[in-house]
Structure formats: structure tokens, C-alpha cells
C-alpha positions in Angstrom: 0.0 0.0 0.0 3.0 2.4 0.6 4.2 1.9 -3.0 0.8 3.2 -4.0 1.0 6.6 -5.6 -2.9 7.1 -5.6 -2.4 6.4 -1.5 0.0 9.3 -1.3 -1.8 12.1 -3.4 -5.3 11.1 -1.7 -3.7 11.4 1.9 -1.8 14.6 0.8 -4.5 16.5 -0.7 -6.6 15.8 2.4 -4.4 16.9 4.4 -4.1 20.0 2.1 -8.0 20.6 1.4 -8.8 19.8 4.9 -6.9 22.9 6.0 -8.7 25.4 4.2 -11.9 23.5 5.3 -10.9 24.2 8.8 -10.1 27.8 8.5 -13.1 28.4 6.4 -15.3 26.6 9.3 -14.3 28.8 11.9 -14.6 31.6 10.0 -17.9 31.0 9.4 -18.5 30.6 13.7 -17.0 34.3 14.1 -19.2 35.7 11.3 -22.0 33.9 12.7 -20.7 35.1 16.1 -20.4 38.5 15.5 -23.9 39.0 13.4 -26.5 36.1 15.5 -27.6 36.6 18.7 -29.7 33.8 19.0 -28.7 29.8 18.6 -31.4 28.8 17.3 -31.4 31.2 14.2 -27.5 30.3 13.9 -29.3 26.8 13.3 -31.3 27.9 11.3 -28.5 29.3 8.8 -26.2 26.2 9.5 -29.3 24.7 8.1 -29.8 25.7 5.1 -26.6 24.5 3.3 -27.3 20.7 4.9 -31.2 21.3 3.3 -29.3 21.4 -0.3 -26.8 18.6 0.5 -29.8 16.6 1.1 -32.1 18.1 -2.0 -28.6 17.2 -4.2 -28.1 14.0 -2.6 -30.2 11.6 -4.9 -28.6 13.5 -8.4 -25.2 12.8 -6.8 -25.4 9.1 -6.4 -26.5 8.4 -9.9 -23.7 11.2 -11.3 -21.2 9.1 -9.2 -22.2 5.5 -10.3 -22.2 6.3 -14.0 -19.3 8.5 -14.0 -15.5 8.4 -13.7 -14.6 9.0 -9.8 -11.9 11.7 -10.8 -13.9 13.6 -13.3 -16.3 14.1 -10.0 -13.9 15.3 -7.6 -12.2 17.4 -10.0 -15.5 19.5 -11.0 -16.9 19.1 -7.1 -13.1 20.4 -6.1 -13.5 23.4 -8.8 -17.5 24.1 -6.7 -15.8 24.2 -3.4 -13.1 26.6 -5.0 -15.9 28.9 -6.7 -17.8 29.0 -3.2 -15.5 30.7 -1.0 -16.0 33.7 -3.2 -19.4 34.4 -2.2 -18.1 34.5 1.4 -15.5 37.0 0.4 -18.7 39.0 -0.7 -20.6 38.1 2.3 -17.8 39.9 4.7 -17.1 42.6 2.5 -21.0 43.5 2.4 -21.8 42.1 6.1 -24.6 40.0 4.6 -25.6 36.9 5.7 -27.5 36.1 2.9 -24.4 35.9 0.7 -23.0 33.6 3.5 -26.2 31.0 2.6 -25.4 31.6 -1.0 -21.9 30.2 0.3 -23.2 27.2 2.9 -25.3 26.3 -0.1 -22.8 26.2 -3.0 -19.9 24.4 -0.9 -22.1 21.8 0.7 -23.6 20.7 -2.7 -20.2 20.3 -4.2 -19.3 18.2 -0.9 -22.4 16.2 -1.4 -20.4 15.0 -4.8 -17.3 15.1 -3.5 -17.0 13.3 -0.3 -19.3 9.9 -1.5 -16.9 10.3 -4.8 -14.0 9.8 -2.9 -15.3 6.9 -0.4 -15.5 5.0 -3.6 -12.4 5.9 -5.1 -10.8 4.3 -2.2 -11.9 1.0 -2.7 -10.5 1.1 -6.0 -6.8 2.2 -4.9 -5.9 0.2 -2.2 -6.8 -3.5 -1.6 -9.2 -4.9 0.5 -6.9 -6.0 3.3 -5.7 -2.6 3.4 -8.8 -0.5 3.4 -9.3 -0.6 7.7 -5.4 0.9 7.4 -6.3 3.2 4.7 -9.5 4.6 6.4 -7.7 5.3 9.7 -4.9 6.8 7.7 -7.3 9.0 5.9 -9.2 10.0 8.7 -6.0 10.8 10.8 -4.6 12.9 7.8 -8.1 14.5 8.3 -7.8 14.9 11.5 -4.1 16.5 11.5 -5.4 19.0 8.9 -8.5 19.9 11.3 -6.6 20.6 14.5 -3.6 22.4 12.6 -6.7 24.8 10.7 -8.3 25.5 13.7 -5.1 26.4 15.2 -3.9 28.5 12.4 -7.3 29.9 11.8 -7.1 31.0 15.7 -3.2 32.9 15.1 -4.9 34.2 12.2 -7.5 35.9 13.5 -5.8 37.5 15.9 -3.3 39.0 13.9 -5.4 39.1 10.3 -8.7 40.0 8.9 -11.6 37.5 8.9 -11.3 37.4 4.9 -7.8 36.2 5.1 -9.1 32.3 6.3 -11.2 32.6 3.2 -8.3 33.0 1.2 -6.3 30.4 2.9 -9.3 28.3 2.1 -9.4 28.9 -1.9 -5.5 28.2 -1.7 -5.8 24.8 -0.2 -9.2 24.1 -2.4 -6.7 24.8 -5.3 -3.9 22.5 -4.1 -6.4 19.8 -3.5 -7.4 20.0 -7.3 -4.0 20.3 -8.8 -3.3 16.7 -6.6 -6.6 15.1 -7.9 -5.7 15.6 -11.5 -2.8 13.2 -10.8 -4.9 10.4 -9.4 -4.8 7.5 -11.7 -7.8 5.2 -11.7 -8.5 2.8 -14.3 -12.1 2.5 -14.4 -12.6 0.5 -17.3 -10.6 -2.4 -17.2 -10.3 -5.2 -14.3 -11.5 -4.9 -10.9 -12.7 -1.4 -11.3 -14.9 -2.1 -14.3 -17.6 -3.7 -12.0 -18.4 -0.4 -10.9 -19.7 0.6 -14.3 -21.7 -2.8 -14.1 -25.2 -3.5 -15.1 -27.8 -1.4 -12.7 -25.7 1.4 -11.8 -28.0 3.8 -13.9 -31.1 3.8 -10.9 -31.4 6.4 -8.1 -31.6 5.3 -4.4 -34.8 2.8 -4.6 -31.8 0.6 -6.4 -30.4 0.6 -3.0 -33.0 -0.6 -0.8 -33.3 -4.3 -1.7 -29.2 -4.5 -1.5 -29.3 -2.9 1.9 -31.9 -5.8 2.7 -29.6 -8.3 1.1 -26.8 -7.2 3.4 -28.2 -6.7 6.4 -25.1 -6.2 8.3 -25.0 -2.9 5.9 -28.3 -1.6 6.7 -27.6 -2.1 10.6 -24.1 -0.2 10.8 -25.7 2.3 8.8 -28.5 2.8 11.7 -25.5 2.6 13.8 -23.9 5.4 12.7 -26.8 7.7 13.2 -25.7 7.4 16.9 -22.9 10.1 16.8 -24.3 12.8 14.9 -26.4 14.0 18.1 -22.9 14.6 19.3 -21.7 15.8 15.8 -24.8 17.6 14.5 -24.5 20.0 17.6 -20.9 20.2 17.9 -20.3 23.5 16.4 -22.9 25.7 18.4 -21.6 23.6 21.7 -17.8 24.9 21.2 -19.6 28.3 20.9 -22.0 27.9 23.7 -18.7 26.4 26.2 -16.8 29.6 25.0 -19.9 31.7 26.4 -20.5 30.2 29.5 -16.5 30.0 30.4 -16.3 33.8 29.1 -12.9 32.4 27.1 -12.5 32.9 23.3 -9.0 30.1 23.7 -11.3 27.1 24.5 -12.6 26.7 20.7 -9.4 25.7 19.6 -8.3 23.6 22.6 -11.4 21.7 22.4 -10.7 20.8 18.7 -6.9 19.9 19.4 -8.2 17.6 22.3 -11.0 16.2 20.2 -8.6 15.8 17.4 -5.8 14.5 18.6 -7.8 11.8 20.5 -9.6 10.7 17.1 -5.8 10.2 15.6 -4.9 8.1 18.4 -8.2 6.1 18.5 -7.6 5.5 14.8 -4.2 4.3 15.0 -5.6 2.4 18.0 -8.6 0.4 16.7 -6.0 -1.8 14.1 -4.9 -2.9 17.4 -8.6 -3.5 19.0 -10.0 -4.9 15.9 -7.4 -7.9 16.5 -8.4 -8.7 19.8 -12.8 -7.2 19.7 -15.4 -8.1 17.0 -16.6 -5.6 15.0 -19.5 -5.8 16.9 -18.5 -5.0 20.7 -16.1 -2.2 18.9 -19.2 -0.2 17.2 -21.5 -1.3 20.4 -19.2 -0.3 22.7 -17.6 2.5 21.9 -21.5 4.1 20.7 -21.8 3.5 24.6 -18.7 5.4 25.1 -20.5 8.8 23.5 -23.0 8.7 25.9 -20.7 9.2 28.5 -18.7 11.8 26.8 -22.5 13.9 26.2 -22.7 13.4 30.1 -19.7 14.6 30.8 -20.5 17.7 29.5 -23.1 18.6 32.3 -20.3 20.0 34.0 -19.3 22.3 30.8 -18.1 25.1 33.1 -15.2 23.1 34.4 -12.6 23.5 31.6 -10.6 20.0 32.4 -14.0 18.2 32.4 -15.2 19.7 29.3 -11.6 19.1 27.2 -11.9 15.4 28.7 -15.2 14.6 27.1 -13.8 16.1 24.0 -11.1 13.7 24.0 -13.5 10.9 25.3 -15.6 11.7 21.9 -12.5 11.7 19.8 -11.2 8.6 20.7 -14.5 6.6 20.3 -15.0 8.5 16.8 -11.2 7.3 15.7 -12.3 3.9 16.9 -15.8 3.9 15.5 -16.3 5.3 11.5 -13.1 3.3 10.7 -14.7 0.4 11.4 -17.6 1.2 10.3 -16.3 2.7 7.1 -14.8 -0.8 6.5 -17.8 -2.7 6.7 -19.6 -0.2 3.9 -16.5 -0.8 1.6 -16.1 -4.5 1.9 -19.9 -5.7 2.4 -21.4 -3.3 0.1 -21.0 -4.0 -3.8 -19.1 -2.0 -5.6 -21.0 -1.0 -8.5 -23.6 0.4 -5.6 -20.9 2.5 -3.9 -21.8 5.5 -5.2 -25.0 5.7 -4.4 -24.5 4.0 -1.4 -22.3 6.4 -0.1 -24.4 9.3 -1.1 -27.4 7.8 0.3 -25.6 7.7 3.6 -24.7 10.8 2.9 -28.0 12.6 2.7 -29.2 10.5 5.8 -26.8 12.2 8.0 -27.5 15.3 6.6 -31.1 15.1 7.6 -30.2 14.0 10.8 -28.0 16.8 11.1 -30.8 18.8 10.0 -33.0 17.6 12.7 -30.0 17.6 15.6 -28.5 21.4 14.4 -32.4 22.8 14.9 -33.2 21.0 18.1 -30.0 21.6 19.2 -30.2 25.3 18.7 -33.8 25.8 20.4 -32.5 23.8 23.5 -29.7 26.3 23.8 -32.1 29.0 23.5 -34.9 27.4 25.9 -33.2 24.6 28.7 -29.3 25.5 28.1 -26.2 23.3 27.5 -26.3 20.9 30.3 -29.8 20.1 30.6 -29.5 19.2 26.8 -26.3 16.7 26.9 -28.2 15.0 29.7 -31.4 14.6 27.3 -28.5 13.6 24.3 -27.0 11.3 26.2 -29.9 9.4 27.5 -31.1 9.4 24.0 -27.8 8.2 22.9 -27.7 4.9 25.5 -31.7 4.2 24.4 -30.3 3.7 21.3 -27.8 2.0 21.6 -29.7 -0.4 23.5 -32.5 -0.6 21.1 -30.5 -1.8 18.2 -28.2 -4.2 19.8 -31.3 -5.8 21.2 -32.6 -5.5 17.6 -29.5 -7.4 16.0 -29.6 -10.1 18.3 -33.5 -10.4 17.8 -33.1 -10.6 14.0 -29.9 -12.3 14.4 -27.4 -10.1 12.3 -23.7 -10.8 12.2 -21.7 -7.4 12.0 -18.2 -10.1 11.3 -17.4 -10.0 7.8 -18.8 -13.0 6.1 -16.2 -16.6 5.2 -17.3 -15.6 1.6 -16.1 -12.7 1.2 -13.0 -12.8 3.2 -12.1 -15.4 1.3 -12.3 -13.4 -1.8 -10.2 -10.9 -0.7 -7.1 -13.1 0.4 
């Protein structure tokens, strides 16, 4: 896999791309900051760019399946590049409606380009390397996010707000000059299946596959879990900043978070040795209930920076393992859709938990709504481990297709 040269300009233009993702994404919580009062309209703007993700979603799984994967990241990389422009607008006229133009633009090109490249991986690396490459990719991910949020702090200390924008179309543009040197052969050999018979449908194509691999459809329930945690995270980081009256404890609670997620990732090849796949996801979805918890005491600064790191860690040790189950179990010529399908079902969800989240804010406060979260998060938990037992699905990659891959 270290030979690979697709391995090394996917990781590297993460790493690049992700940094100007970063810095834009902060810059977006100080405008917000500085121009919303109220949480629940800054939900409501948050909003509005997941609302076109999810209106885009269905168009971007057929576009994926019956395309070439680097023609779509090269024109989804050219969107995200064309997007931070109407954010320059938005801070040089003070408008949040230009910043919507923005959240909409860049999260429909995401919505093309992030299920485009979770099948692109497939295709580069083999199947006994995708746990390691998943990890990898999410730790390069993970680097890029604390070392934005960092640099997006120094920066606007020192610079104006439009300055992270420009970082960002910087770093959009090195992440297209390093997907026009991907090489994927598409047509020939393994990768051809993907342009197989039945990739020309729309999601309903999906639904009697999912049923055919139930071990699919039940991670993918499964990963619903964390975006009550995830869906809410921005508007927490701002709320804990409030109530500890300390500007500083955005970007340490990304560095904790992040830096726990890289060790959890690097950690999990380890675990996945020794645990089933099963008592990882169950476990560690348990684990971000007690992180939510944890953030009852949000005034206490070590309390608060520890259920960050509690969260981190059990996302490092969760999505790649769940990743891996998608890539292997899932046929390939139904990636695409697949993966924009999953897609558009955590941006409802995210829908759902950024509006909720906001009006709880607004109406009970922080802590009385991690306690609700995390109750919520353990009922769940509960409910479909009892539901996998009682329809007796195996998370364990099947003899078959192990074999296969050897």
C-alpha cells in the first residue's frame, strides 16, 4: 500500500484541502458570532446549506455510479473553490444572505465530492488494506483539522476575517492540482464492475441491496448514533466559550478532540485484532453517551476538554470500522450511491439535531441538553443491539467474502 501513488496524493490533498476547510469553518462561527444573537437562528443558517446537500443527494449518487470518480472530484473540487468567493462577498458586504449563497454552494459540491472519494478508495488500495487506509485517511483528516483550527485561531488574531477565506481557496486549489494526478483505471479489471449493469437507478436501487446485506443496513443505523454529538458540535464549542467567558477554549477543544480521534484511529487496528466488530461499534457508541454526560459540568474547563477527548477517541475507533464494513460488504457498483445515500441520511439527521440543538440552547441551556442527548444516545444504543440479536445479524465479515479478498 506504501508503493501506492494514488495512496499518497489522496492522503496529501486531504491533508491539504482539509486545511482550508478548517479555517473556512471557523470563520464561518465568528461571522455567525459577531452578526447572530440567537442559537437557534444560527441553526437555522447552519441549516440551510445541509437542506441542499440533502435536495442534491439523490442526483449525486447516480452522477457518481455512471461516472469516472476523478472527473467528479475534479468539478466538485472546482465548486468548493468557486464557493468561497461568495463568502468574500458576504464579509465585504456584512450579509448573511451571501454567506447562505456560500453554505449552499460548498455543501452541494461536498455532497459530490466526499461519496466520490469513499469509492475511489476501494478502487486504490486492496481490501486488506482498506481498515489501514480509512484510519490513515481520517488521521490525515484529523491533523489538517486541529492544525486549521489552530492556524485559523493565530490568524485571526493577527489578520482580517477574509484572510481564512483566502487560505481556504488556496488549499481548495492544491487539492485540485493533486486530484488531476490520481490514476484510476475504471474500465478495465476490478474497477470495471463499478460501471456494471444497474448502476443507472437512483436510491430505490439501493434498498433491496441494503436488505440483502443486512449487516450494511444495521451499521448504517448505527452510525446515526454520533451525529447527536456531531450535528450539535459547532454551536456547543460556541456555547462552552460563552459560558467559560474564554475565546482560547474553541481551539483547545478541537486539538483535544482531534488529537484523541488520531490516536483512537491508530488504536482500533490494534482493538479490531483482539474485539469483534460488533463490541467495537456497540461499545464505543456507549462510550459517547458518556462523553454527552460529561458535559453537564461544561463550566469546568478539564471536564469539558476530557469529554472532547472521550468523543474523539471513540470516533477514531468507530467510523473506521464502520467505514470498513460499507467498503467490503457493500458491492461495488452500488458505492456511489450508497455512499451518497448515507450521505444525505446524516444530513437530515444533522438537519434535525443542528435545529433541536439550537432551540434547546435557547430554551433549557447546555447541560440540561447533553443529559437529554445522552440518554437518547444509551436508548439507542440499546434498542439496536437488542434488535440485532433479535433478528440475528452478524456485523463479522462473512467466510465468503473474506475469502475473496485473500
Amino acid at each position: 500500500m506504501w508503493r501506492n501513488r494514488n495512496v499518497w496524493i489522496i492522503l496529501s490533498g486531504e491533508m491539504i484541502a482539509g486545511l482550508g476547510l478548517w479555517t473556512g469553518i471557523i470563520g464561518n462561527l465568528e461571522f455567525l458570532q459577531e452578526k447572530i444573537p440567537s442559537d437557534f437562528v444560527k441553526a437555522l443558517i447552519l441549516s440551510v446549506g445541509l437542506l441542499a446537500g440533502i435536495v442534491a443527494g439523490p442526483l449525486a449518487g447516480r452522477v457518481i455510479d455512471q461516472s469516472k470518480k476523478k472527473t467528479i472530484l475534479l468539478y466538485s473540487g472546482a465548486g468548493r473553490m468557486i464557493s468561497v468567493v461568495f463568502m468574500l462577498i458576504a464579509i465585504a458586504t456584512g450579509s448573511i444572505w451571501w454567506m447562505i449563497v456560500f453554505m449552499v454552494t460548498i455543501q452541494v459540491s461536498a455532497t459530490f465530492y466526499f461519496p466520490a472519494l469513499q469509492s475511489t478508495i476501494p478502487l486504490v488500495v486492496k481490501d486488506d488494506d482498506l481498515l489501514t487506509m480509512n484510519g490513515l485517511h481520517m488521521n490525515v483528516a484529523t491533523i489538517a483539522r486541529v492544525a486549521g483550527t489552530a492556524l485559523a485561531g493565530i490568524m485571526l488574531v493577527y489578520w482580517s476575517l477574509a484572510s481564512l477565506y483566502w487560505i481556504s481557496m488556496l488549499a481548495y486549489g492544491g487539492l485540485l492540482i493533486f486530484t488531476m494526478m490520481i490514476r484510476i483505471d475504471e474500465e478495465q479489471g476490478r474497477e470495471a464492475k463499478v460501471k456494471s449493469v444497474g448502476s443507472k437507478g437512483g436510491f430505490m436501487e439501493v434498498f433491496p441491496v441494503l436488505k440483502e446485506y443486512p449487516a450494511v443496513g444495521m451499521t448504517l443505523i448505527m452510525t446515526m448514533v454520533p451525529l447527536l454529538f456531531l450535528g450539535s458540535f459547532n454551536l456547543l464549542v460556541i456555547n462552552i466559550s460563552e459560558i467559560q467567558d474564554s475565546a482560547s477554549i474553541k481551539g483547545l477543544i478541537y486539538s483535544f478532540e482531534g488529537i484523541a480521534f488520531m490516536i483512537g484511529a491508530l488504536v482500533v487496528k490494534v482493538i479490531s485484532k483482539k474485539w469483534k466488530t460488533t463490541t467495537i461499534l456497540f461499545f464505543f457508541a456507549s462510550m459517547l453517551a458518556v462523553a454527552e454526560f460529561m458535559l453537564y459540568f461544561a463550566q469546568n474547563t478539564v471536564i469539558t476538554l476530557a469529554a472532547f477527548a472521550l468523543l474523539g477517541f471513540t470516533l477514531g475507533c468507530f467510523f473506521p470500522t464502520a467505514m470498513v464494513i460499507f467498503q467490503k460488504q457493500m458491492p461495488k457498483e452500488y458505492h456511489g450511491r450508497f455512499f451518497s445515500f448515507r450521505n444525505m441520511l446524516e444530513r437530515i439527521m444533522f438537519q434535525v439535531v443542528l435545529l433541536t440543538a439550537g432551540a434547546f440552547l435557547d430554551i433549557i441551556g447546555l447541560q440540561s441538553m447533553m443529559i437529554i442527548f445522552g440518554m437518547i444516545s444509551l436508548s439507542l444504543t440499546a434498542l439496536f443491539f437488542f434488535q440485532m440479536k433479535q433478528r440475528n445479524i452478524s456485523l463479522e465479515q462473512p467466510i465468503k467474502a473474506a475469502a475473496e479478498s485473500i
